[in-house]
C-alpha positions as CSV (number, residue, x, y, z in Angstrom):
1,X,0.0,0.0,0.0
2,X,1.6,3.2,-1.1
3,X,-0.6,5.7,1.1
4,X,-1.7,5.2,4.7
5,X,-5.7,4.8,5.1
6,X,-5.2,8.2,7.2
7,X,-3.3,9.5,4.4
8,X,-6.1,8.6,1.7
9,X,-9.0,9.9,3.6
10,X,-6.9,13.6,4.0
11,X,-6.2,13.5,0.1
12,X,-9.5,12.6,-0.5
13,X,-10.7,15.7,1.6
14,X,-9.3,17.4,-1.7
15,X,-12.5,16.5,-3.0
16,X,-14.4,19.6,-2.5
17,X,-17.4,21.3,-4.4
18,X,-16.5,22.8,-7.3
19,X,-17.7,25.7,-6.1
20,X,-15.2,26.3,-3.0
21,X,-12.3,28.5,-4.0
22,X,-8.8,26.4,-4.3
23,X,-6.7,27.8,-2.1
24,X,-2.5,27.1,-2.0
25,X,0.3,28.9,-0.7
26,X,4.0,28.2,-0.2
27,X,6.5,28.9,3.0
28,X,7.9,32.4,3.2
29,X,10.6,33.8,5.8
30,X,9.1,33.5,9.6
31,X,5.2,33.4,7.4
32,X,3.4,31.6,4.8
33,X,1.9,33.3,1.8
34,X,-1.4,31.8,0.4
35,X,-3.1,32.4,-3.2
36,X,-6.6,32.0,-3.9
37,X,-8.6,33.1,-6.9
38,X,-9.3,36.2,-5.9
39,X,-6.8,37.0,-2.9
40,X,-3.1,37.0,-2.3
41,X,-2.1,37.5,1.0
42,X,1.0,37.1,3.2
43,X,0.8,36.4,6.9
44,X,4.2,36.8,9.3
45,X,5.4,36.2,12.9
46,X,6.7,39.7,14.2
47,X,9.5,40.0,16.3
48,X,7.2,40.7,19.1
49,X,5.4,37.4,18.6
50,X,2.3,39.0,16.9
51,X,1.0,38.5,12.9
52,X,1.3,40.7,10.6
53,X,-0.8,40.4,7.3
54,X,0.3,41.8,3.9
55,X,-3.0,41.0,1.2
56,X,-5.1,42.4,-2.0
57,X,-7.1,41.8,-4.6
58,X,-5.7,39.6,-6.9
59,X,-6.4,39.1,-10.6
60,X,-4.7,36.1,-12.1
61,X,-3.4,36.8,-15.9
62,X,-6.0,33.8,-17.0
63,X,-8.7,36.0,-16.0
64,X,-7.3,38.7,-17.9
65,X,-6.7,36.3,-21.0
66,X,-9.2,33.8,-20.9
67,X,-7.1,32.0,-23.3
68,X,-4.7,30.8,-20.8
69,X,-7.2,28.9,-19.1
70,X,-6.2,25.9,-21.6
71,X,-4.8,23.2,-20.5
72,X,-1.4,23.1,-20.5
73,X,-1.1,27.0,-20.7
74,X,-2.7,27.4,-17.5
75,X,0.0,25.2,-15.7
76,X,2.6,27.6,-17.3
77,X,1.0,30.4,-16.5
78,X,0.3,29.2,-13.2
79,X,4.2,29.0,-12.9
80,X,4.9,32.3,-13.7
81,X,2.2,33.6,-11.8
82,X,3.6,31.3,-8.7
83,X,7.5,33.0,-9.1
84,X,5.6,36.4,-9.3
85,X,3.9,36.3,-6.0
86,X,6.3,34.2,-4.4
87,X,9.0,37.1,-5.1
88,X,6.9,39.4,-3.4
89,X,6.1,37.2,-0.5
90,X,9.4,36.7,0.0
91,X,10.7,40.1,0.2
92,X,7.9,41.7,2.6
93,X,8.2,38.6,4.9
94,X,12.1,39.1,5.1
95,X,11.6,42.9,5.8
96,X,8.5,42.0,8.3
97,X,10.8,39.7,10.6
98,X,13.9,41.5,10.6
99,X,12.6,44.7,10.3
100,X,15.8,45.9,12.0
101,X,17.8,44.3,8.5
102,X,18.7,47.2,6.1
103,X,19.3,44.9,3.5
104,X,15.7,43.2,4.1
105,X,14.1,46.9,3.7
106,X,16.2,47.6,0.7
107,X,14.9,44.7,-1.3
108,X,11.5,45.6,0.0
109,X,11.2,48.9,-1.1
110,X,12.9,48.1,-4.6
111,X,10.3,45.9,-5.0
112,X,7.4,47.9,-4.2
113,X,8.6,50.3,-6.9
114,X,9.1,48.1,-9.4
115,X,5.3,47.6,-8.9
116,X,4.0,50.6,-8.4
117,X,5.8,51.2,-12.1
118,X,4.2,48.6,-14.0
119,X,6.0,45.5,-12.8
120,X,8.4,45.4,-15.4
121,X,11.3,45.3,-13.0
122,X,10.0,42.7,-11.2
123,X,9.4,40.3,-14.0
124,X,12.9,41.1,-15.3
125,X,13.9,39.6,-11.6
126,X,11.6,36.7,-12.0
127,X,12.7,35.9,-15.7
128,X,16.4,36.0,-13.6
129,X,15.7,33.8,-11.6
130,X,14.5,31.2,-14.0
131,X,17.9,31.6,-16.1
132,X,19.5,30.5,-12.8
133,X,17.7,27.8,-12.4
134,X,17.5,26.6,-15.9
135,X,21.5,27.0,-15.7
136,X,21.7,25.0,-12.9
137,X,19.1,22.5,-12.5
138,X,19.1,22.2,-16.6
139,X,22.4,23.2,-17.8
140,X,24.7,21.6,-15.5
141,X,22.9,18.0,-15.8
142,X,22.4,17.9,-19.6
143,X,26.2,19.2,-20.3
144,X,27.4,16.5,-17.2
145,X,25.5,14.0,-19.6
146,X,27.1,14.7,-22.9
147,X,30.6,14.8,-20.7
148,X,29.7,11.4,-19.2
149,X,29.0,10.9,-22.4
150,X,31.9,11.8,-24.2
151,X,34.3,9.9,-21.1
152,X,33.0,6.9,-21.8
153,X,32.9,6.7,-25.5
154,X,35.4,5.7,-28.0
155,X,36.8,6.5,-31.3
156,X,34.9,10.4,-31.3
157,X,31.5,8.2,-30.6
158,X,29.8,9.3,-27.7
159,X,28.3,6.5,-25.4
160,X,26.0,8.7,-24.5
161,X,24.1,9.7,-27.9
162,X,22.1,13.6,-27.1
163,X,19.3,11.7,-29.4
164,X,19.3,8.1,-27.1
165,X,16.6,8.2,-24.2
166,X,19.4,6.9,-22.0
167,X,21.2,10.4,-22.3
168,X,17.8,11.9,-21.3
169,X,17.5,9.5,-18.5
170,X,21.1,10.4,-17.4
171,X,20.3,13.8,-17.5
172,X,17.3,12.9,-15.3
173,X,18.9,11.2,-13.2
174,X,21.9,13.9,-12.6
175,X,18.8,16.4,-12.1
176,X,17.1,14.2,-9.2
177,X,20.1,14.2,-7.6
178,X,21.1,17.8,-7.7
179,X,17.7,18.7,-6.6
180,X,17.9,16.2,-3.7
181,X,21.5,17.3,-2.7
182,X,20.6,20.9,-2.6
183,X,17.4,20.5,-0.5
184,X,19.4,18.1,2.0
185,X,22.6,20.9,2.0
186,X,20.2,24.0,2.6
187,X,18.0,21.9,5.1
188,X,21.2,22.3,7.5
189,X,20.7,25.8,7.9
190,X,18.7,27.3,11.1
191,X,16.5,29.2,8.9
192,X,15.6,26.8,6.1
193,X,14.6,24.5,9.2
194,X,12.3,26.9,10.1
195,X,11.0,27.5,6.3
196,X,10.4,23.7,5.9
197,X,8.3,24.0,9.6
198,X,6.2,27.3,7.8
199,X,5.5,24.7,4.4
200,X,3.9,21.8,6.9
201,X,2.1,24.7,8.5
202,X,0.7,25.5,4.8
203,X,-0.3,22.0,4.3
204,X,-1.4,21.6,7.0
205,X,-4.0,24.6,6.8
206,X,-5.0,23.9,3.1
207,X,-6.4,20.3,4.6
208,X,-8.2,22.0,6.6
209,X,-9.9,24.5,4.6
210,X,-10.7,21.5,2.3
211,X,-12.5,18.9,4.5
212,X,-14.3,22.3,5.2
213,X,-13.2,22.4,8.8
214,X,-12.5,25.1,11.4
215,X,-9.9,27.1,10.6
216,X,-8.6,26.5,13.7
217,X,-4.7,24.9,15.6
218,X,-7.0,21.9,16.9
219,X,-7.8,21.1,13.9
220,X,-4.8,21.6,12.0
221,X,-2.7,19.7,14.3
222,X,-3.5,15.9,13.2
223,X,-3.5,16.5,9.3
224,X,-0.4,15.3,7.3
225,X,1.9,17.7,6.3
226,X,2.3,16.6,2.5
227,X,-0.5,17.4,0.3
228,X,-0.6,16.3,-3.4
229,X,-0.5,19.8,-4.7
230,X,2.7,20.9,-3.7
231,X,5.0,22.5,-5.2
232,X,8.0,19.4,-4.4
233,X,5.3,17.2,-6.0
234,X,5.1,19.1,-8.8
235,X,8.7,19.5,-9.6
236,X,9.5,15.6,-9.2
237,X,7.0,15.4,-12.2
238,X,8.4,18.2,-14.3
239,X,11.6,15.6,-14.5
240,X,9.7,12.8,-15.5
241,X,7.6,14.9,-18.1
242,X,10.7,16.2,-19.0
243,X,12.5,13.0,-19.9
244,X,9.2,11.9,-22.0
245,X,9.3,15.2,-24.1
246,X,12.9,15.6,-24.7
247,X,12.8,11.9,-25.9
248,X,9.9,12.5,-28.6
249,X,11.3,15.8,-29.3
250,X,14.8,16.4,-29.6
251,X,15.1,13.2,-31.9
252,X,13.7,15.3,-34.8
253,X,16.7,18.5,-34.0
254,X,19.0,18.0,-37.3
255,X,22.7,18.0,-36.5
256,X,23.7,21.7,-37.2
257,X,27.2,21.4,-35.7
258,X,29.9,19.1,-36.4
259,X,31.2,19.6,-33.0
260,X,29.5,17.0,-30.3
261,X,29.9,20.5,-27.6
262,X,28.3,23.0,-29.9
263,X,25.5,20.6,-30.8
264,X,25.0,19.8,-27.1
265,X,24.7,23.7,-26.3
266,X,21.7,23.4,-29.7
267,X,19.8,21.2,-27.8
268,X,20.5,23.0,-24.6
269,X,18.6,26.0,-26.1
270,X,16.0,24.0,-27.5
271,X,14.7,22.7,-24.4
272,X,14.5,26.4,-22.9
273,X,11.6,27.3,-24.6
274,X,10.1,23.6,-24.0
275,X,10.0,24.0,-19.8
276,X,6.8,25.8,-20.4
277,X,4.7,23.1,-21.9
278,X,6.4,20.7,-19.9
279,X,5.6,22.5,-16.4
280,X,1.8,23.0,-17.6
281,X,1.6,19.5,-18.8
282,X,3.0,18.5,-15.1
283,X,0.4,20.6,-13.5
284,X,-2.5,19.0,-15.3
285,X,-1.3,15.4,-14.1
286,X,-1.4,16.8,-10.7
287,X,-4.4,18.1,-10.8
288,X,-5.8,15.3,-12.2
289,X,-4.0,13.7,-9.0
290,X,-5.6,16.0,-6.4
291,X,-9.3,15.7,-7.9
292,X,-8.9,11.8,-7.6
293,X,-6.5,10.6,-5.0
294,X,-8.4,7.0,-4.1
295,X,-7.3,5.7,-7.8
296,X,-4.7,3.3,-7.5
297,X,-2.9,4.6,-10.7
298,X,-2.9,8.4,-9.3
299,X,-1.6,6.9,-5.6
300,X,1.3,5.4,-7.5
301,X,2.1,8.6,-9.4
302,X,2.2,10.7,-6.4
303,X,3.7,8.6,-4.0
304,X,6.7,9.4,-4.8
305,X,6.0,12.9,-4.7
306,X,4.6,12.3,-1.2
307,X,7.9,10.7,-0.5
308,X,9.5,13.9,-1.7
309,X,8.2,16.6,0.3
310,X,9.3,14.6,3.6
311,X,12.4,16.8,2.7
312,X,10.8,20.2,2.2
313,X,8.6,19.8,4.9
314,X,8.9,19.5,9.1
315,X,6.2,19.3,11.6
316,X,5.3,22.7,12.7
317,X,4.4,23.8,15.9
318,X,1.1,25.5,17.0
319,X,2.9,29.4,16.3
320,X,3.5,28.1,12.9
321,X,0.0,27.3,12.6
322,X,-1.4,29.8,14.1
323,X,0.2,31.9,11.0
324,X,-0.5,29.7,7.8
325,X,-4.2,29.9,9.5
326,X,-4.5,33.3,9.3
327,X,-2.9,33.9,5.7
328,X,-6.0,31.4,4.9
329,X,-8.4,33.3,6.6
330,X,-7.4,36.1,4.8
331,X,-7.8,34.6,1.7
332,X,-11.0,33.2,2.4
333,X,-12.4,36.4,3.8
334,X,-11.6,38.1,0.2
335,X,-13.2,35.2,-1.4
336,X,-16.6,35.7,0.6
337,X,-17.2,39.1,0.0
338,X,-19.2,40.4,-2.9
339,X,-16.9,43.2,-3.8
340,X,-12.8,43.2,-4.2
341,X,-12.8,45.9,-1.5
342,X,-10.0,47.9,-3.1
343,X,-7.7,46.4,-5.2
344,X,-4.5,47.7,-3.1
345,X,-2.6,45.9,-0.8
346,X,-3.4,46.5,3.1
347,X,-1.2,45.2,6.3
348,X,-2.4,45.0,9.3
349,X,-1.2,43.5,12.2
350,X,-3.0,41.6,15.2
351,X,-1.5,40.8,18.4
352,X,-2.3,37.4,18.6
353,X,-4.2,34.6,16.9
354,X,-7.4,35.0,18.6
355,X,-7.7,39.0,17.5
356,X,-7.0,38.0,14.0
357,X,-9.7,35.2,13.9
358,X,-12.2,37.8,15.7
359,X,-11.1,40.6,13.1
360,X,-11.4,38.4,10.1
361,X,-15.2,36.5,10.3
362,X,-16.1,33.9,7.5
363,X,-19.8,33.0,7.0
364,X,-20.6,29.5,8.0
């Protein structure tokens, strides 16, 4: 059995009405941001141990182009969309907990004007940060491949042909492990500990909101702290997507350079421009995942996915939850009232758990 019975029944709590927003988030310094169709907001533990909450209106770039509500395109778009808010989060959490950090404020206030201009800055930082990761979590696996490759070969033939699915599965291979080495390096560190705590905390509080429970530490104590929508889930199936595309794709790339190097740096290129179909076609297997977790086929795709976020994820404590609660609430308090309120962002700050809940009521 892949999935506890306990396990099951909390996936299967995924199983919602259609008509009850989907609500996600992701771990931010000392706070959790969460997204929902309507609201992003960003919750954070002050120094002084209360919450402060960062949220608006938010309009997703499907709603604004309907088109990119196909599948596929969605998933991309939902990436984008993801590195976007996350950037954000990240900043005003940093600049919320250490508020005493110059550097912290810096990035803060660069950011807020890069938005209140347009956001052109911003996605010029976002698109950065994607070259980095392409360069490192694509680059340096597919060029060790061809150089495995190349060692092992014999008389200029490679062992490794770029065309071959074993070079793709090599590459994937060299990817899994990179991924898995930085997240075990990075997990040494004091404050990533505390990050992975904030991510359970998340999970926690989106299994709540969907077995349409109260949004309260009681109940988000017992749930599990992977959930089938993550973000770890999702990028252990980018690799295997990405090992079935590359194989029916790069097949059909003509040889342009006689040199094996300046070839492998070709196909390089060629898959940049591919990571967005493969990320969108990775998000509609998860989804498909999340809407019917008690189907043996899905449990076996995301178990090891499950597996996974045992890595990125660490049992918080009731503070933590107390804080991914209230980013929720937030959320879900946009999502109940009939008007956006104002589409700018408001903070606010409540001493303590209870004040938030009492200052944030959701209908029954």
């Amino acid at each position: 059995m892949l999935l506890s019975r306990k396990n099951r029944l909390l996936f299967a709590a995924a199983l919602v009405s259609t008509t009850k927003p989907v609500i996600g988030g992701q771990a931010v310094v000392e706070g959790v941001m969460m997204r929902s169709p309507k609201s992003f907001a960003v919750a954070v533990r002050t120094p002084d141990g209360g919450i402060t909450v960062r949220e608006e209106a938010w309009l997703s770039f499907a709603e604004r182009f309907p088109f990119l509500k196909l599948p596929i395109l969605r998933g991309a778009t939902m990436l984008v969309e993801s590195m976007y808010n996350g950037m954000q989060a990240l900043t005003f959490s940093a600049a919320t907990a250490f508020p005493d950090d110059k550097e912290a404020q810096q990035q803060q206030e660069k950011v807020s004007r890069q938005k209140k201009e347009g956001g052109a800055g911003l996605f010029l930082t976002v698109a950065a940060s994607m070259m980095f990761a392409f360069a490192l979590f694509k680059g340096v696996p597919h060029l060790s491949a061809w150089g495995l490759g190349q060692a092992l070969g014999h008389d200029g033939e490679s062992a490794l042909p770029m065309t071959g699915p074993l070079f793709h599965a090599v590459d994937g291979g060299i990817k899994l492990i990179l991924f898995i080495g930085y997240i075990l390096l990075i997990s040494r560190m004091k404050e990533v500990k505390r990050l992975f705590m904030y991510h359970g905390a998340e999970h926690k509080s989106v299994h709540v909101w969907e077995a349409n429970e109260p949004l309260d530490v009681d109940h988000a104590r017992p749930k599990t702290t992977a959930h089938p929508r993550c973000g770890t889930s999702l990028l252990l199936l980018s690799i295997v997507t990405s090992f079935l595309v590359f194989v029916a794709v790069l097949p059909f790339v003509p040889v342009v350079f006689e040199n094996s190097f300046a070839q492998a740096l070709l196909l390089l290129f060629i898959k940049m421009p591919l990571l967005l179909p493969i990320a969108g076609f990775a998000y509609e297997v998860q989804r498909l995942a999340a809407r019917h977790p008690q189907n043996p086929i899905v449990r076996a795709l995301i178990a090891p996915g499950m597996l996974m976020q045992r890595l990125t994820t660490a049992e918080p404590g009731d503070a933590e939850l107390e804080v991914a609660l209230t980013a929720l609430r937030k959320t879900a308090w946009r999502e109940q009232q009939e008007q956006s309120k104002g589409r700018e962002a408001v903070v606010e700050t409540f001493p303590s758990f209870a004040d938030a809940n009492d200052k944030l009521p959701l209908a029954a």
